[in-house]
C-alpha positions as CSV (number, residue, x, y, z in Angstrom):
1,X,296.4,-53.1,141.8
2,X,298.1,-56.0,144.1
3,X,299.6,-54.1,146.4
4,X,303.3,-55.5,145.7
5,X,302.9,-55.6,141.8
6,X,305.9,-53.7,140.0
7,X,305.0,-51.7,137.1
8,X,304.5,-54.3,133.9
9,X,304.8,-53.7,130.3
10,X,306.9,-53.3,127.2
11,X,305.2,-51.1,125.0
12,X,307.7,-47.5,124.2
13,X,305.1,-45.7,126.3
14,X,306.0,-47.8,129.5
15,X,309.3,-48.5,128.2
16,X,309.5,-44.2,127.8
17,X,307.9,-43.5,131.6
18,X,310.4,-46.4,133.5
19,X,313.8,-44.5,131.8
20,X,311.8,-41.3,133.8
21,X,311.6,-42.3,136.5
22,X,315.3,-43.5,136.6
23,X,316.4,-40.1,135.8
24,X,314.4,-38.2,138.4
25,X,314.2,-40.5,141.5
26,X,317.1,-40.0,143.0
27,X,316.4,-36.4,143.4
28,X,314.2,-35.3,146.5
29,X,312.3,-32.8,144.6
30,X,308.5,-33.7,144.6
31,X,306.5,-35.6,142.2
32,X,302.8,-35.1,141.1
33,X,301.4,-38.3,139.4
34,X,298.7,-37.6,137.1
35,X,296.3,-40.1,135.2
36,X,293.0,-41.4,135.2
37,X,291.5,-43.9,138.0
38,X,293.3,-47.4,137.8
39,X,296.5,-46.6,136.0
40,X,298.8,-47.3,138.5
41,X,300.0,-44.3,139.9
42,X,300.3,-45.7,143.4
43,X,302.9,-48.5,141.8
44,X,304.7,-45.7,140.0
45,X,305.3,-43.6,143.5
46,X,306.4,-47.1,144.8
47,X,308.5,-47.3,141.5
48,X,310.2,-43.7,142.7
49,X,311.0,-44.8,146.4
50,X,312.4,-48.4,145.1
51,X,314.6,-46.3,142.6
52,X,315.2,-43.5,144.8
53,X,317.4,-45.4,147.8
54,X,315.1,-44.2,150.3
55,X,314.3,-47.9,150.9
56,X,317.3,-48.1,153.0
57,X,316.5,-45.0,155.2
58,X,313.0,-45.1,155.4
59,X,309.0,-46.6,154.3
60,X,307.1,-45.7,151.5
61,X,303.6,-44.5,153.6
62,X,300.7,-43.3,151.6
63,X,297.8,-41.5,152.3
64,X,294.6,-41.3,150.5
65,X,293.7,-37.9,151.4
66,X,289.6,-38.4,149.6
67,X,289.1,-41.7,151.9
68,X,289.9,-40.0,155.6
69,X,287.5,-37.5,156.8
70,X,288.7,-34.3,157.0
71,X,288.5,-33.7,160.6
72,X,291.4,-36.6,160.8
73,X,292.9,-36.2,158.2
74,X,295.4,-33.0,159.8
75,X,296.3,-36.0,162.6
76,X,296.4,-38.7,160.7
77,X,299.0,-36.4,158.4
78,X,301.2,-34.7,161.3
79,X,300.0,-36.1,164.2
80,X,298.6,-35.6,168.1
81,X,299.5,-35.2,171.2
82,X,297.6,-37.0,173.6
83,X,294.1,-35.1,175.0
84,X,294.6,-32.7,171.6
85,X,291.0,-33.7,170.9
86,X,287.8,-36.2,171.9
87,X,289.0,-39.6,171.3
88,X,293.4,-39.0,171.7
89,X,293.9,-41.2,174.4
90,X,297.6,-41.3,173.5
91,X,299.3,-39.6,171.4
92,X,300.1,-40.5,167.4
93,X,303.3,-39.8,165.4
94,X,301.3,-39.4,162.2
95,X,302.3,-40.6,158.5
96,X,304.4,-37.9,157.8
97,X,307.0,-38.8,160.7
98,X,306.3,-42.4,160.1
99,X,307.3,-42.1,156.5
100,X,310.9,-39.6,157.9
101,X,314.1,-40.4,155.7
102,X,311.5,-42.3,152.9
103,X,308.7,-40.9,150.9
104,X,304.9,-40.1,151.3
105,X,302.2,-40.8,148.9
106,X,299.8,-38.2,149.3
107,X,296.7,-39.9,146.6
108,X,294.1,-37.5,145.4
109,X,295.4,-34.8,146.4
110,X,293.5,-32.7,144.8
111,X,290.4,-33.6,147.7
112,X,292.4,-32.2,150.5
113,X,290.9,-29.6,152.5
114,X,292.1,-26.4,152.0
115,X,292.9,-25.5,155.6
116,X,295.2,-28.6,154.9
117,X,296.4,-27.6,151.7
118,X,298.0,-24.5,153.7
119,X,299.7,-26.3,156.2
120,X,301.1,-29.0,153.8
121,X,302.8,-26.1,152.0
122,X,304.6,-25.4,155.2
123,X,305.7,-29.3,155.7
124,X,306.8,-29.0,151.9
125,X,308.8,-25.5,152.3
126,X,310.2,-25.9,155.5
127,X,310.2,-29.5,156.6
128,X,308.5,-29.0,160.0
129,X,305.4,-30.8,161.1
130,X,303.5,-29.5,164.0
131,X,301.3,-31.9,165.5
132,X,297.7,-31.4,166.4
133,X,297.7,-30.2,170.6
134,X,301.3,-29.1,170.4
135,X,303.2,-25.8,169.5
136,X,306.1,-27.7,169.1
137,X,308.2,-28.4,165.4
138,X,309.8,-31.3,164.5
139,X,311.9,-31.8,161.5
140,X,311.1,-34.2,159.2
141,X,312.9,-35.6,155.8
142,X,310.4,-37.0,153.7
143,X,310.1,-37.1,149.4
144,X,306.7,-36.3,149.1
145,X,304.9,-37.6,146.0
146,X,301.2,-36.3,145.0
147,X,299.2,-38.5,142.7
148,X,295.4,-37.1,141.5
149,X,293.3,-37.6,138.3
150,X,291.5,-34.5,138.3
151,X,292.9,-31.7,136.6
152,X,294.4,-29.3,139.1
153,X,294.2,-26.0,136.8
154,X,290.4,-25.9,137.1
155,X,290.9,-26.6,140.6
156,X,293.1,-23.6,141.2
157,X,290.7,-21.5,138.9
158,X,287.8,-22.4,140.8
159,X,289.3,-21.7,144.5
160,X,289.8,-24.8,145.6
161,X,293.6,-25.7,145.5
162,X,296.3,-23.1,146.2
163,X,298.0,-22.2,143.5
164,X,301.4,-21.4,145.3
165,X,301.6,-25.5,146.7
166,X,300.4,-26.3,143.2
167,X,304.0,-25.2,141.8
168,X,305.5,-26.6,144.5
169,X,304.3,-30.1,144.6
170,X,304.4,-30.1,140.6
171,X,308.6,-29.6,140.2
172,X,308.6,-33.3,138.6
173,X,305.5,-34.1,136.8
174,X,304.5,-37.4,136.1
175,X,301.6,-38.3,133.6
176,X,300.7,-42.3,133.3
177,X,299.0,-43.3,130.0
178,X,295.5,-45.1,130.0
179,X,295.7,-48.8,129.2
180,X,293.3,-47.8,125.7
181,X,297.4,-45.9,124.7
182,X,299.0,-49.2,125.2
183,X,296.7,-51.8,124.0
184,X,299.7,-54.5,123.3
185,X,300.0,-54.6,127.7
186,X,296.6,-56.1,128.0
187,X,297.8,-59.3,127.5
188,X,300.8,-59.1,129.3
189,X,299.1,-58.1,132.1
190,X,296.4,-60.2,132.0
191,X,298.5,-63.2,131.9
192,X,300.2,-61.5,135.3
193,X,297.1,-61.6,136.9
194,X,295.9,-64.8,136.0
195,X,299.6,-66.2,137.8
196,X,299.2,-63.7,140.5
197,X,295.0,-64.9,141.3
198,X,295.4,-68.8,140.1
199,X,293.9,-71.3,142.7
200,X,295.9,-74.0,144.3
201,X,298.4,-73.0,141.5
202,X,296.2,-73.9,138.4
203,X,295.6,-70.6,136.0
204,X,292.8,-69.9,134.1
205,X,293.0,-69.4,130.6
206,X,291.3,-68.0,127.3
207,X,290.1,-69.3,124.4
208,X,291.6,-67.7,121.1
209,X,288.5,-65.4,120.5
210,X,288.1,-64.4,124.1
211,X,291.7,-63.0,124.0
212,X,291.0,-60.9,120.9
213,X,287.9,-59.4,122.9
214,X,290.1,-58.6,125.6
215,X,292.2,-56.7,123.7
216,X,289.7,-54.7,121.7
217,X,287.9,-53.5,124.9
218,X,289.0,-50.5,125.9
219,X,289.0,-50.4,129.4
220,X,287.5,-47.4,131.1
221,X,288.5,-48.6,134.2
222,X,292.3,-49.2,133.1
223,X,294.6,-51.4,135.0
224,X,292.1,-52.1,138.3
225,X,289.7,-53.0,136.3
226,X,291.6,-55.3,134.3
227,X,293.0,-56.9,137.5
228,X,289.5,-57.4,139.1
229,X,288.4,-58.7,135.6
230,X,290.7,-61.5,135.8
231,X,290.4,-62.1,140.0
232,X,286.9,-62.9,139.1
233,X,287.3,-65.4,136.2
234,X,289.9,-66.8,138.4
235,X,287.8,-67.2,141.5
236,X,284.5,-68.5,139.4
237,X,286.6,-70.5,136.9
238,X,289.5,-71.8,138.8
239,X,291.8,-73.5,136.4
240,X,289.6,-73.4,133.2
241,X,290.0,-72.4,129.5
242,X,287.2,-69.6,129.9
243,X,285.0,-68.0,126.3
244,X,284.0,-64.9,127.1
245,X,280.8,-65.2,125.1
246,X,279.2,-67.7,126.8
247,X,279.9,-66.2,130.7
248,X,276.3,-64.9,131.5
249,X,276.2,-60.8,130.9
250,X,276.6,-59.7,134.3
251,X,279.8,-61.1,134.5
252,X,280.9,-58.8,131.6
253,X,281.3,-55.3,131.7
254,X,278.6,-53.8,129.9
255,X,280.6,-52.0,127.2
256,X,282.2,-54.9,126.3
257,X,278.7,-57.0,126.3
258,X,278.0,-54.0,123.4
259,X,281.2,-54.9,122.1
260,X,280.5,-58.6,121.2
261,X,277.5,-57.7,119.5
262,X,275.2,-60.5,120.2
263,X,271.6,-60.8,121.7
264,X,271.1,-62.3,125.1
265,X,269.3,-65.6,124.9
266,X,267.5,-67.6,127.5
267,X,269.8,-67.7,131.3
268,X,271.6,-64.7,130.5
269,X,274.2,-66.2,128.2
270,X,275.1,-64.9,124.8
271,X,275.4,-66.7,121.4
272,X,278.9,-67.2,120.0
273,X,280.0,-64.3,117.6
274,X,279.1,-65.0,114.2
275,X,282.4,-65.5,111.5
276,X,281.8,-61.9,110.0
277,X,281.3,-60.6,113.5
278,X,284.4,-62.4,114.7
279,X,286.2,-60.6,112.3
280,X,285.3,-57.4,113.0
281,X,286.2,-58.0,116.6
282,X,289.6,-58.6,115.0
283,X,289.7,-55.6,113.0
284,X,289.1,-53.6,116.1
285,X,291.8,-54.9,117.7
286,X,294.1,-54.4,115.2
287,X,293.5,-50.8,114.2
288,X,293.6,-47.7,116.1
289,X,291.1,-45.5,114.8
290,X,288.9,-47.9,113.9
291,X,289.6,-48.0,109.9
292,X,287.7,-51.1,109.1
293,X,288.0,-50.9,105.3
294,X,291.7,-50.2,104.9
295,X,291.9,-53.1,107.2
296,X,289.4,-55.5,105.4
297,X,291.5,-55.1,102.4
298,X,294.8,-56.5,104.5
299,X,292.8,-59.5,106.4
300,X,293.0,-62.4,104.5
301,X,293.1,-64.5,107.6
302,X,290.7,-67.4,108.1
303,X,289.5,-68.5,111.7
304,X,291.1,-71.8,110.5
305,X,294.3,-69.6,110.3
306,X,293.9,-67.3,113.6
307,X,295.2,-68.4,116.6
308,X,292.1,-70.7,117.4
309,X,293.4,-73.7,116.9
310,X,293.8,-76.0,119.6
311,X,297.5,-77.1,119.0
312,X,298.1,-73.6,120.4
313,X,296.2,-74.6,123.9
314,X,299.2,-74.5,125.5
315,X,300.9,-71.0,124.8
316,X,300.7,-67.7,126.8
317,X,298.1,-65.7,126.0
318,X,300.9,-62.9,124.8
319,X,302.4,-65.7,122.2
320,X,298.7,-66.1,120.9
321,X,298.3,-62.4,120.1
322,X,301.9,-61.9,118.5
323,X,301.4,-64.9,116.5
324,X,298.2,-63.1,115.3
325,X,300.0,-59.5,115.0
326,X,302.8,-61.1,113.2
327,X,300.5,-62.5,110.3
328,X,298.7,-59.2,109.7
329,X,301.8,-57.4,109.3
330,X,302.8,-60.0,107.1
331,X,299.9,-59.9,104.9
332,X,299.9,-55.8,105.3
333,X,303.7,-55.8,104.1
334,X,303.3,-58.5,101.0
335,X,299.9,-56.1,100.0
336,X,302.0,-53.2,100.2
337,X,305.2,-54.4,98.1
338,X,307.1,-53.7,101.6
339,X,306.2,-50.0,101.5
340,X,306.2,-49.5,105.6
341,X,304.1,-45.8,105.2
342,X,301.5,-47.9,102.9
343,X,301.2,-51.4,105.0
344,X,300.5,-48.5,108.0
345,X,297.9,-47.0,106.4
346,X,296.3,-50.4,105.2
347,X,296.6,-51.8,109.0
348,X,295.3,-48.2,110.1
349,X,298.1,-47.3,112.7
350,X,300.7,-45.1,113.1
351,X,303.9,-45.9,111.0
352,X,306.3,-45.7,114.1
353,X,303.9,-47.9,115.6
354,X,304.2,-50.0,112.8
355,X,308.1,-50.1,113.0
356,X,307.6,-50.6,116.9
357,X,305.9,-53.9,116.5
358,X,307.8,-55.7,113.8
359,X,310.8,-54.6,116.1
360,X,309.0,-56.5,118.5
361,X,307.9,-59.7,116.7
362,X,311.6,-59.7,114.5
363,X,309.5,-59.0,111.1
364,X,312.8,-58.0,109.2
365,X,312.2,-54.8,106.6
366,X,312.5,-55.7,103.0
């Protein structure tokens, strides 16, 4: 994730977390952000210190407790006095000072040692730090917020996370959603990235059917790997209206090389989808469990029709997809005599989902 970006989207699940975090940051009590890899949960503990005031008093510092050895990780946490160990020349105030009066990101904390783990329990109880070399205490006011995707629980059952600064560090929890639970954010943050990695100011852009692909991938890496998706289109294709299915394959995640369904033909490129295959790429996108024949009874949309044509060159890549959106649900609704609980079935999603997007695109209910 950019390392400034604030947290983007407005589906009810991102809508839902941001009224969270407004309710709880201005507490000091500790957070544990959980999610899988690339959701964001660095930007939400940002989210919490921006919310929280602690801007004015103090930094947000954070600490990837997997990527420091553990031998430094106790000094790079509470610090050392000079001569503590081989190598202090001088001494080091460590993070936890550094972050005094804001908050400290402590990420994957579920790979801290557990000699560590016993001593942060202290910190979190008491709010002391002892340096490494030195007998001494110091006070320190920090809001300490843990983020990890591995499931705690079986870390506690299997001996390796303490089960007493478990409870502690988990008074708030936090979950973030995977990007496959809020499918209508791909665009919107795609189109932020594309801003945020254009070239001498000149974005790059997607064809119609290149946008529908993005959406119907599922992204196993999440958010990252959106963002270093679109980085790489924007370094290789600085300024251009890029189709995905004509990129050679290794420039394409291989899932979503399966997704397209075409062959690979001579220098590594791929054919263009095929019409039916287009379509299913389509039906993908629109449905949440994959119901293609309750969908193929509601798409009556032509390519002529979709949002391929080329007097739409000029949109954003998130007036391209509602424009799409908006005609299915249109169709969906007329097949359905305006029964909401029937055009959800027909466009295979939930009916509050349903509801949720014609809220969106102004689809008024008959």
């Amino acid at each position: 994730m950019a390392t400034h970006q604030t947290l983007i989207g407005s589906s009810a699940v991102t809508r839902e977390l941001l009224e969270h975090l407004e309710r709880v940051a201005t507490t000091d009590a500790p957070v544990l952000v959980r999610g899988a890899t690339g959701v964001g949960k660095e930007l939400v503990a940002r989210e919490i210190h921006r919310l929280s005031g602690r801007e004015a008093s103090g930094d947000f510092i954070a600490v990837n407790c997997s990527a420091i050895p553990n031998e430094l990780l106790e000094s790079e946490l509470f610090g050392h006095e000079k001569g503590a160990f081989s190598g202090a020349v001088s001494s080091y105030q460590g993070r936890m000072r550094l972050a005094d009066g804001g908050s400290l990101l402590l990420d994957e904390i579920g790979d801290m040692p557990a000699d560590l783990q016993a001593k942060l329990l202290r910190v979190v109880q008491e709010g002391v730090v002892t340096p490494v070399g030195s007998g001494k205490e110091i006070p320190v006011d920090v809001r300490i917020i843990s983020a990890t995707h591995k499931p705690l629980e079986s870390l506690i059952e299997a001996g390796q996370f303490r089960e007493d600064l478990f409870f502690r560090l988990n008074v708030i929890p936090i979950t973030v959603a995977p990007l496959r639970d809020r499918p209508e954010e791909i665009i919107e943050l795609f189109d932020h990235f594309r801003v945020v990695y254009a070239l001498q100011g000149e974005a790059i852009k997607l064809n119609a059917r290149s946008i529908s692909l993005l959406q119907a991938y599922h992204w196993p890496g999440n958010v990252r790997e959106l963002e270093n998706f679109c980085r790489r289109l924007s370094a290789l294709y600085p300024g251009e209206t890029v189709n995905l299915y004509t990129l050679p394959l290794d420039f394409l995640p291989p899932q979503m090389v399966k997704l397209m369904g075409a062959d690979s033909h001579g220098a590594g490129k791929v054919d263009t989808l095929s019409e039916s295959n287009f379509h299913a790429v389509l039906l993908a996108n629109a449905s949440d469990d994959g119901d293609e024949d309750g969908l193929a009874r509601v798409l009556g949309i032509t390519a002529a029709e979709s949002p391929a044509s080329e007097q739409l060159a000029h949109e954003s890549l998130k007036d391209r997809v509602s424009d799409f959106e908006r005609q299915l649900i249109e169709k969906a609704l007329a097949d359905a005599n305006s029964n909401i609980s029937e055009a959800a079935r027909l466009l295979g999603v939930k009916r509050t989902t349903l509801i949720e997007k014609m809220g969106r695109l102004n689809i008024a209910r008959r």
